[in-house]
N, C-alpha and C positions, 0 to 999 in steps of 0.2 A: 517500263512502269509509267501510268500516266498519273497525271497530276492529281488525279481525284484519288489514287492509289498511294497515292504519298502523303495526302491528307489525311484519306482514315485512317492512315496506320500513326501517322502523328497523334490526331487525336484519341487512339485506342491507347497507344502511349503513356498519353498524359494522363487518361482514366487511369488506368492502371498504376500509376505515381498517388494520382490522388487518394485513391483507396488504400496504398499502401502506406503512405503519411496518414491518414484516418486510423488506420489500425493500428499504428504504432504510438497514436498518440492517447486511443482509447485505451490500449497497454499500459502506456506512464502514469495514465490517470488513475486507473486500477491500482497499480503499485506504489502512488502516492496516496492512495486513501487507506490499503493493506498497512504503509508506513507509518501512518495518522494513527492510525487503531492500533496498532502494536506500540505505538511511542506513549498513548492515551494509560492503556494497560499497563505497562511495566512505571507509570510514576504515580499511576495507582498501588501498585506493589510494594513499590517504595517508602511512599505516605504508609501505607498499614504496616509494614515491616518497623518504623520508626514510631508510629505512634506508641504512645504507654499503654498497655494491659489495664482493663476496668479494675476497679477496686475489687480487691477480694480474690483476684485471680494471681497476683504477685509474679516476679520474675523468675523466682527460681524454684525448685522441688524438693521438700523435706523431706527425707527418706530415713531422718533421726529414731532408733526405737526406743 
């Protein structure tokens, strides 16, 4: 093998690192922002789950005849 044969494949290499660091990091970030919006939504859940019922609408159901 000569020297320039050992180069390219060094630097094909190291493409090949780079792009797969890229891609895994494009991954995290996807699944960091999926996490964001799912953490956003469930304490939105939350809050309406705990807030009081309007006037008029009451907590419970009279089924009294």
């Amino acid at each position: 093998m000569s020297v320039s044969n050992i180069a390219a494949a060094a630097v094909a290499s190291q493409q090949n690192q780079i792009a797969q660091a890229m891609q895994v990091a494009m991954l995290r970030a996807g699944h960091e922002q999926e996490e964001a919006l799912v953490d956003m939504l469930a304490e939105a859940a939350q809050a309406s789950a705990k807030a009081t019922p309007p006037t008029g609408l009451g907590n419970r159901l009279d089924i009294s005849v």
